[in-house]
C-alpha positions as CSV (number, residue, x, y, z in Angstrom):
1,X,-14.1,6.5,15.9
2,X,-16.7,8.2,17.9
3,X,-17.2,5.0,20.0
4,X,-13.4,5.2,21.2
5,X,-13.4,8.5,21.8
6,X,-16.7,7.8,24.4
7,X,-14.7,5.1,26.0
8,X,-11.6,7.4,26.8
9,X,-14.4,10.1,28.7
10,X,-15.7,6.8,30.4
11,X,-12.2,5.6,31.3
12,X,-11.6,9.3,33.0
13,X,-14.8,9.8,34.7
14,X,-14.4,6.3,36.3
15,X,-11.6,8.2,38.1
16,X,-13.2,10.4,40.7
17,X,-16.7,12.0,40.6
18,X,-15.0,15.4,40.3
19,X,-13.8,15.1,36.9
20,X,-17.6,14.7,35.6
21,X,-18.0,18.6,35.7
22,X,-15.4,19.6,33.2
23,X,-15.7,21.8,30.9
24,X,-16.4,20.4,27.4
25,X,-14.0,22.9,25.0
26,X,-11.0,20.8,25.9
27,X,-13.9,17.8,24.9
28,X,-13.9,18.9,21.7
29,X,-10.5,20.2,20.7
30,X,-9.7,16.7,21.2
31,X,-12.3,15.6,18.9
32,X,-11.2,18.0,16.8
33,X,-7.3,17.1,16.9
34,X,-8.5,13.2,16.6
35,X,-10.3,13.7,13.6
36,X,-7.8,15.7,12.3
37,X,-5.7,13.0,12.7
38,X,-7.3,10.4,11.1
39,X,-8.5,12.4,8.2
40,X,-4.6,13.3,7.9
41,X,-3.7,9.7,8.0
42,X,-6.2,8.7,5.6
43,X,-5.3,11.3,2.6
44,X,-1.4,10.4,3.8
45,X,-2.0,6.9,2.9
46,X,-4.2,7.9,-0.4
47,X,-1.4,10.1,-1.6
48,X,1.3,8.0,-0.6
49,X,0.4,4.8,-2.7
50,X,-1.1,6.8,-5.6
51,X,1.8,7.1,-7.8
52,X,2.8,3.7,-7.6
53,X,-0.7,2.1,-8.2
54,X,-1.1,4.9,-11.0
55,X,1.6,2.7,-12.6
56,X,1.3,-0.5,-12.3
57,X,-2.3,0.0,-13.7
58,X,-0.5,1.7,-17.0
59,X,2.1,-0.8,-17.3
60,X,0.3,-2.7,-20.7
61,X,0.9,1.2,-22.1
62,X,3.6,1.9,-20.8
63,X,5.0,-1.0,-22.2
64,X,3.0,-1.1,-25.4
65,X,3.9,2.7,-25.8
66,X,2.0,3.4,-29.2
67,X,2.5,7.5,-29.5
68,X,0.9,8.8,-32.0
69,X,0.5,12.9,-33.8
70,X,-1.2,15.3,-32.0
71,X,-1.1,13.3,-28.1
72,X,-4.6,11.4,-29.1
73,X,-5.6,8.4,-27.1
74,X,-3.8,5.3,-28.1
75,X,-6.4,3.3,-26.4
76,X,-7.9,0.7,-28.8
77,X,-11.7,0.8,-28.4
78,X,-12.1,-2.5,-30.7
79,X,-12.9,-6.0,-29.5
80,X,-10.1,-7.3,-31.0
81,X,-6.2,-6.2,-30.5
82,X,-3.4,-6.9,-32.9
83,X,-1.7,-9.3,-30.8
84,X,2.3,-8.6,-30.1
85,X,3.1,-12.1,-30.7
86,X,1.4,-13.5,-33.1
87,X,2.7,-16.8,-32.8
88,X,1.5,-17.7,-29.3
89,X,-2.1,-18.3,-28.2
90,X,-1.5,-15.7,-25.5
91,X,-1.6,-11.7,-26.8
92,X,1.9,-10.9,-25.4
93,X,4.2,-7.8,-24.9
94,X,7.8,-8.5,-25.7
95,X,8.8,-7.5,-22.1
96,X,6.6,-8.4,-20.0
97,X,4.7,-6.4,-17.5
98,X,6.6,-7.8,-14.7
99,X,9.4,-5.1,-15.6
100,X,7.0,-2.1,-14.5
101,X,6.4,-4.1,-11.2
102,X,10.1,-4.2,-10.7
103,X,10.9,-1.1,-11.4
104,X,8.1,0.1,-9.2
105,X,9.5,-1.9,-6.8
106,X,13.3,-2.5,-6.0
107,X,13.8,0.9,-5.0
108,X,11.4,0.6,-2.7
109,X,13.5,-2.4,-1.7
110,X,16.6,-0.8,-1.1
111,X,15.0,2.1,1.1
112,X,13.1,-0.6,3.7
113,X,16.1,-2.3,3.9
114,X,18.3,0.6,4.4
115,X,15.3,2.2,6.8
116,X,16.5,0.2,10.1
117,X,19.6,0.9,10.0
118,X,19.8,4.8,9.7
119,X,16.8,6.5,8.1
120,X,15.6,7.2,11.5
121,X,18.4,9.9,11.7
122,X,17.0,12.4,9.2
123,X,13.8,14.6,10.0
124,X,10.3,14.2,9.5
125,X,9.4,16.8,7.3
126,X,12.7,16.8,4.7
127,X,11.4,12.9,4.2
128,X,7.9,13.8,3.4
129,X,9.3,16.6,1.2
130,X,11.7,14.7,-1.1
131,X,8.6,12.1,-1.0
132,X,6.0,14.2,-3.0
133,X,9.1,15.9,-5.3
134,X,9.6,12.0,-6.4
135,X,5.6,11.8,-7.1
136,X,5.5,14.6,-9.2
137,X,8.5,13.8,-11.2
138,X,7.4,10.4,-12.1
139,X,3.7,11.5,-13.0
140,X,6.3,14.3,-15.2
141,X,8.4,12.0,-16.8
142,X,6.6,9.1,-17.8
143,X,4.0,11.6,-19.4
144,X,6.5,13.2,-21.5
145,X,8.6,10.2,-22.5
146,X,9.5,8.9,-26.1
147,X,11.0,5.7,-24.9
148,X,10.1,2.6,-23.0
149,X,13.3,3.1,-20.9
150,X,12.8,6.4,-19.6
151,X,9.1,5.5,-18.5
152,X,10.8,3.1,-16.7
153,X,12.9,5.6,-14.9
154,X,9.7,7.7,-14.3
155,X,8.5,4.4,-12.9
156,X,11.4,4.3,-10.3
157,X,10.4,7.8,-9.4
158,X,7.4,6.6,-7.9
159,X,9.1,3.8,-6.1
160,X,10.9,6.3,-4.4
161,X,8.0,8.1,-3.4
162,X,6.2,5.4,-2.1
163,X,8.7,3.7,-0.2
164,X,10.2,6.9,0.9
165,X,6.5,7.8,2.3
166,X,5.5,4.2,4.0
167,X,8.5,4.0,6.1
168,X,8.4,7.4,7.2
169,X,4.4,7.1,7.7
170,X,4.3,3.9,9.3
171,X,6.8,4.6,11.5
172,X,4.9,8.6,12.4
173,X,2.2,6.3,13.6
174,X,4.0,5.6,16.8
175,X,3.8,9.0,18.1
176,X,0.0,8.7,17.4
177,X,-3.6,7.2,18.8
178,X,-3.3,3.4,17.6
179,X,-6.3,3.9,15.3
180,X,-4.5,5.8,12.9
181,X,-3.0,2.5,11.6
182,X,-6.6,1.9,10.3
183,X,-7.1,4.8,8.4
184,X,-4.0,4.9,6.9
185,X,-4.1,1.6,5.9
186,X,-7.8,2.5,4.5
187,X,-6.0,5.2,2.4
188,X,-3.7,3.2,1.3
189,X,-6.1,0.8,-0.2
190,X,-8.3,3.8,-1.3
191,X,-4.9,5.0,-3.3
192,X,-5.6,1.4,-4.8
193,X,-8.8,2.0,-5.9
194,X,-8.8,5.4,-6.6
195,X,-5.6,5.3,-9.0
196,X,-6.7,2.2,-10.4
197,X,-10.3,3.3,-11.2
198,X,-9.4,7.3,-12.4
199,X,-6.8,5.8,-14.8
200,X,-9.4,3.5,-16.5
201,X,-12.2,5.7,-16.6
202,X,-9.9,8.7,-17.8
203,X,-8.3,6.6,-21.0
204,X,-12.2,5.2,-21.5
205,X,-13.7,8.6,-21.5
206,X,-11.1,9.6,-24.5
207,X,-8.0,11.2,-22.7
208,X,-4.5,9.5,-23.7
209,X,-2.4,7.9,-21.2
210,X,0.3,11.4,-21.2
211,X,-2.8,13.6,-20.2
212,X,-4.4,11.1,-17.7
213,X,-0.8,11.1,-15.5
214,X,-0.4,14.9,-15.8
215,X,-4.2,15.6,-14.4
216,X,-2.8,13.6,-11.2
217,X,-0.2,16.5,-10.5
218,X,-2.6,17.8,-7.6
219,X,-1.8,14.3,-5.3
220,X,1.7,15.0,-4.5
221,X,0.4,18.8,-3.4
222,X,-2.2,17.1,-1.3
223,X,0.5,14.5,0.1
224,X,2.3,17.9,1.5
225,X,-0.7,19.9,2.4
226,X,-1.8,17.0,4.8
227,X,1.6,16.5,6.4
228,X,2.1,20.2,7.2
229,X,-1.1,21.7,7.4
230,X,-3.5,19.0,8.8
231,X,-1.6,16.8,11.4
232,X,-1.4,17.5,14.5
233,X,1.7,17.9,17.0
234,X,1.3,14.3,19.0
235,X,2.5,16.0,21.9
236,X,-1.4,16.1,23.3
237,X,-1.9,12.4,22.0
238,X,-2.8,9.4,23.9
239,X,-3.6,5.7,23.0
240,X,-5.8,4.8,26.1
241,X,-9.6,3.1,25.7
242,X,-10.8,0.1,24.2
243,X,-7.6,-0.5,22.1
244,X,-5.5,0.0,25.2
245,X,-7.4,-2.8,26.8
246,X,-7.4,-5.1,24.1
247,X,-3.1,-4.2,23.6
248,X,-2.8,-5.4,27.8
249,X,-4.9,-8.9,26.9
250,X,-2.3,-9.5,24.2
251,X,1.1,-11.6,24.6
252,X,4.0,-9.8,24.0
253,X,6.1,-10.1,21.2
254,X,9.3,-9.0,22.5
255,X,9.2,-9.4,26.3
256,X,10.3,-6.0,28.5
257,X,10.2,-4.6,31.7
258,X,10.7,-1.4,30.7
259,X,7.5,1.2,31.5
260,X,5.4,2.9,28.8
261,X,6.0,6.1,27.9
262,X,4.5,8.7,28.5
263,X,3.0,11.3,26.2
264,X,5.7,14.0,26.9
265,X,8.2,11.4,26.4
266,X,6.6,10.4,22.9
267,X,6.7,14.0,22.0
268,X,10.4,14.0,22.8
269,X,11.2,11.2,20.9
270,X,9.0,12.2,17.9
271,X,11.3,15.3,17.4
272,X,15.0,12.8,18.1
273,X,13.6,9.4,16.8
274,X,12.5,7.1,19.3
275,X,14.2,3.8,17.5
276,X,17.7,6.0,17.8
277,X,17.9,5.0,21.2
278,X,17.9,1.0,20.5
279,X,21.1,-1.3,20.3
280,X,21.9,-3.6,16.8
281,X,20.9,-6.5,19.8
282,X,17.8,-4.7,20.7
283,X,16.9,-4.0,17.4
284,X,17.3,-8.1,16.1
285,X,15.7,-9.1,19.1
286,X,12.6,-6.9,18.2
287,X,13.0,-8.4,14.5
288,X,13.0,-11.8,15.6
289,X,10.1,-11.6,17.5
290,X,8.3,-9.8,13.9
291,X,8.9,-12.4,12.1
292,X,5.4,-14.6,12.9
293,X,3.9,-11.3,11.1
294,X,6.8,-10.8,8.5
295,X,6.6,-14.2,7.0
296,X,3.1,-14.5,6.3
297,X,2.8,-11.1,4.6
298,X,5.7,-11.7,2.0
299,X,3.7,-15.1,1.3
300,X,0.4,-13.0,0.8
301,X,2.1,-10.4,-1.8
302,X,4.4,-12.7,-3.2
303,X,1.4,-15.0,-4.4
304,X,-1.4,-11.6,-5.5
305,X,1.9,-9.7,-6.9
306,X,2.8,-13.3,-9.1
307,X,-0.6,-13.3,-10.1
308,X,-1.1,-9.5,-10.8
309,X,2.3,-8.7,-13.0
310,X,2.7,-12.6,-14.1
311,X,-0.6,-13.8,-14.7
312,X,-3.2,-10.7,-15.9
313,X,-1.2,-10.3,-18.7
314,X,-2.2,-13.8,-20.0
315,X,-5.8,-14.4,-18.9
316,X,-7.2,-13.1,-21.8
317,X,-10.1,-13.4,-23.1
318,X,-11.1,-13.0,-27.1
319,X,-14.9,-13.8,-26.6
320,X,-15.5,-10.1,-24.9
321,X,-16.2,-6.5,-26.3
322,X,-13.0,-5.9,-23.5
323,X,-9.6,-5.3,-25.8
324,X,-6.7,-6.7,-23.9
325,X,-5.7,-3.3,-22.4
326,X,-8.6,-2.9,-21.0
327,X,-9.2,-6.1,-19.9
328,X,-6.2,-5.3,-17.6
329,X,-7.5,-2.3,-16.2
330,X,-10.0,-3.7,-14.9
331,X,-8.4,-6.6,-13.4
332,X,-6.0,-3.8,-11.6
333,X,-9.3,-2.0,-10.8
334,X,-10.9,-5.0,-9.3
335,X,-8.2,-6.6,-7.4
336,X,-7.9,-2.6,-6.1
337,X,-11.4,-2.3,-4.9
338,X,-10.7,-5.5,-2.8
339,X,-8.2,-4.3,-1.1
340,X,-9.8,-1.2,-0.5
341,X,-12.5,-2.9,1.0
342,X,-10.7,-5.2,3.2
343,X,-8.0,-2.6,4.3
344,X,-11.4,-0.5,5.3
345,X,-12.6,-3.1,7.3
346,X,-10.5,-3.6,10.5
347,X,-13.3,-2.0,13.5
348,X,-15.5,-4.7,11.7
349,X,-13.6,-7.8,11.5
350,X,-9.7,-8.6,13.2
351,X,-7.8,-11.4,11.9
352,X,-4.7,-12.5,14.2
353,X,-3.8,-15.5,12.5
354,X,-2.9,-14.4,9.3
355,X,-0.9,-17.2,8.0
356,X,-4.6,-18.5,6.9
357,X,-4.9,-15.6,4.8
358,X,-0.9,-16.7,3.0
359,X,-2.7,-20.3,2.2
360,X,-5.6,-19.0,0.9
361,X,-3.5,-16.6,-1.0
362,X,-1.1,-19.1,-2.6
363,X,-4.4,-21.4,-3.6
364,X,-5.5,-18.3,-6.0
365,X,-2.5,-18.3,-7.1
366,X,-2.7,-22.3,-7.9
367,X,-6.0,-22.1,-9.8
368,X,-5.5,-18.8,-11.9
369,X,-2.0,-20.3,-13.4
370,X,-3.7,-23.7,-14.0
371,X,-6.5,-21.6,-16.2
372,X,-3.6,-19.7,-17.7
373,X,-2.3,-23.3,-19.1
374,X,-5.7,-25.2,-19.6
375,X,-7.8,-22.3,-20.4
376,X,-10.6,-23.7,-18.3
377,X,-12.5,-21.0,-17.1
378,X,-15.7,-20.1,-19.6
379,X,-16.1,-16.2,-19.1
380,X,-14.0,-13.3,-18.6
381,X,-16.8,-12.3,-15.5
382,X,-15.2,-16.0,-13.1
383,X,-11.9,-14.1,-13.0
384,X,-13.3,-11.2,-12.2
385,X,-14.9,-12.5,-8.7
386,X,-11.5,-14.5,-7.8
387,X,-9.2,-11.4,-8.6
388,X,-11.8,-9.4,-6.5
389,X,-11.5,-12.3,-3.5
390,X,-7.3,-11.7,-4.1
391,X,-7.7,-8.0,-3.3
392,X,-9.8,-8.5,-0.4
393,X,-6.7,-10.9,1.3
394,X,-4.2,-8.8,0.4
395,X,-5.7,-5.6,2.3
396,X,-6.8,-8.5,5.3
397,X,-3.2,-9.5,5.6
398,X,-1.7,-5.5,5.7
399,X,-4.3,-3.8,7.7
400,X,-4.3,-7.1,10.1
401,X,-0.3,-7.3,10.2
402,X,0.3,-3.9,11.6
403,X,-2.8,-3.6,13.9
404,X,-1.4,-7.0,15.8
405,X,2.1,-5.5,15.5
406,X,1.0,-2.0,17.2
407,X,-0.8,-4.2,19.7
408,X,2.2,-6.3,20.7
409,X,4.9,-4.0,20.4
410,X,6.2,-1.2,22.9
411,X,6.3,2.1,22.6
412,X,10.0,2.2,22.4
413,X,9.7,-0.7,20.1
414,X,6.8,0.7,17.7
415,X,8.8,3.1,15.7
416,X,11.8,0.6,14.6
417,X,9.0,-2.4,14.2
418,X,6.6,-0.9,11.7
419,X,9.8,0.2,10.0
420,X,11.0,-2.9,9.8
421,X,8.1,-4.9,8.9
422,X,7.2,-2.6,5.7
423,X,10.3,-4.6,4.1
424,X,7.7,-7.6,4.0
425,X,5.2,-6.6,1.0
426,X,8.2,-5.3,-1.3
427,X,10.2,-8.5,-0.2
428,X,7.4,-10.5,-1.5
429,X,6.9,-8.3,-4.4
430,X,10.4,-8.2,-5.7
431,X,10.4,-11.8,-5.6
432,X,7.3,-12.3,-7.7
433,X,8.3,-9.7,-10.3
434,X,11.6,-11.8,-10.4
435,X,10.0,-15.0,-11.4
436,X,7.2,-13.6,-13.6
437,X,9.3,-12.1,-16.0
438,X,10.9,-15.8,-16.9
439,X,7.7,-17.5,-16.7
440,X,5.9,-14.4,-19.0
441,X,8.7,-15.5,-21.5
442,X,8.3,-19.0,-21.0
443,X,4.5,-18.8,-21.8
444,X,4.8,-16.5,-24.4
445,X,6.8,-19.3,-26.3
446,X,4.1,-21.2,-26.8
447,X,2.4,-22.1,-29.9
């Protein structure tokens, strides 16, 4: 961040020699107010995506839901689980894990789709609030429940929060630096790693499922805290540099004549909503033009989201010291650290064709549910590295998606298009969780 910061001072000296002798406290209380961003950003996107990682990652318990006297772990240390069906090869839940990923997701669903049309009309702040109130309530209720059907409700909580937050983050980003897509996108995929990795090492270490989701009460509080106390106003806040540059060598997605704003005018439109201003026509015009980034993305999650909540469930492996729950918690861990990584990774690697990264995608998706039916793969560690290679082009394809979008887009576009584009993960989600749940039964079946 350090290097765009030096290219903005060499982009104003370049000016006039009489700007060299400024004085350097304005310097660094825009250092300051840049980091303060980007750290903002990154815990924003951490926070966000905690809850909804957090349970996905318990689904097998949630699902399994063995409660037993006194809150001790239900976590079964031994090699080998009592399967749930014992008469298929395949150790099965009677509802498959697909349910948690729908109920995770189709509120989220409802809210992008909504999010266009009007959700640009209601503040900021009351957003991010009812966000982390959602967070905390599902962390709340699915500790404290007696019934698979009200963990499911706690489950929708976090949908809430999640969707609530990345429409309403995504969208703050326009009033921002461009680079702030990175770190929260690196957040995001930290929230990934983080919630997939504190889960598994807290039910290893001893702690029962109900006591693992109540020590994560502090994220929600930290959601809020970096909202309100560590962003700044964007009113000082200018894109310029390198990114600039490489935004004017782009083509266009949606062609305009109309000028770029200017920072007081982004300020302006930050406090009435800069998409308000835009037509239905405008706004399916922009949309059109998204769609070379839309459709690729719901490919990419449709296929890792198939294979996450379809397939994990079912490649397991008896020769290990790993009992089937934990074998899926570290599946969710790995295919988490991949993304991380990835979404980590855009000032070292940009992709802008990323319907390579849907084929690769849907070719993962191709081998893993042929060794789910032939049982060809020899050891437990082979699906390890491919689910690991799965996180890493899931976080390509997001970080990539809305970097090229920011690029291409207006700033009277920005707002409405990251908006609109966060409808494509959960589009292709949804879908997979639809047509996992028939094929978990279907598989189950067999003898």
């Amino acid at each position: 961040m350090g290097g765009c910061a030096g290219s903005r001072r060499r982009f104003s000296d370049s000016e006039g020699e009489e700007t060299v002798p400024e004085p350097r406290l304005p310097l660094l209380d825009h250092q300051g107010a840049h980091w303060k961003n980007a750290v903002g950003f990154w815990l924003l996107g951490l926070c966000n995506n905690f809850s909804y990682v957090v349970m996905l990652s318990a689904a097998h318990d949630i699902l399994s839901h063995k409660r037993t006297s006194g809150n001790q772990s239900h976590v079964d240390p031994g090699p080998t689980p009592i399967p749930h069906n014992s008469s298929s090869r395949f150790d099965c839940n009677s509802v498959s894990t697909a349910a948690v990923l729908l109920a995770d997701i189709l509120p989220t669903l409802v809210i992008k789709l909504l999010a266009p049309l009007g959700l640009h009309l209601l503040p900021y702040s009351p957003r991010v609030l009812v966000s982390g109130i959602c967070a905390a309530g599902s962390f709340v209720l699915v500790a404290f429940s007696h019934s698979v059907g009200t963990s499911l409700c706690g489950v929708v909580f976090a949908s809430i929060s999640s969707g609530l937050g990345e429409v309403t983050f995504l969208s703050l980003t326009a009033f921002y630096p461009r680079a702030v897509i990175s770190w929260w996108s690196s957040g995001t995929g930290g929230a990934g790693l983080l919630g997939a990795l504190s889960y598994l090492g807290l039910t290893q270490a001893g702690l029962s499922p109900q006591q693992t989701l109540l020590s994560m009460l502090g994220i929600p509080a930290l959601l809020l805290a970096s909202y309100f106390l560590l962003l700044t106003s964007p009113e000082a806040q200018d894109p310029g540099g390198e990114e600039e540059a490489e935004s004017a060598a782009r083509q266009p997605l949606i062609r305009t004549e109309a000028p770029e704003s200017k920072p007081s005018e982004r300020s302006l439109s930050f406090s009435l909503g800069s998409s308000s201003s835009l037509s239905l026509r405008e706004r399916w015009t922009v949309f059109k033009g998204l769609l070379w980034y839309i459709v690729p993305l719901v490919v990419v999650y449709f296929a890792e989201y198939f294979i996450n909540q379809g397939l994990f469930e079912l490649l397991f492996f008896r020769n290990t010291s790993l009992s089937h729950a934990q074998q899926y918690r570290w599946y969710q861990m790995l295919y988490q650290a991949g993304v991380f990584a990835s979404r980590s990774s855009l000032r070292c690697c940009r992709i802008r064709f990323t319907w390579a990264l849907a084929l690769l995608q849907c070719l993962n998706l191709v081998f893993l549910l042929a060794d789910v039916w032939f049982s060809f793969l020899p050891s437990i560690y082979l699906v390890f590295l491919i689910i690991l290679y799965e996180g890493l082009l899931g976080g390509a394809a997001y970080v990539n998606t809305f970097h090229n979008i920011a690029l291409e887009t207006s700033d009277e576009h920005r707002e409405f298009a990251m908006a609109a584009t966060c409808i494509s993960d959960t589009l292709g989600i949804s879908l997979s969780g639809l047509l996992a749940l028939p094929l978990h039964d279907f598989l189950c079946q067999l003898s």
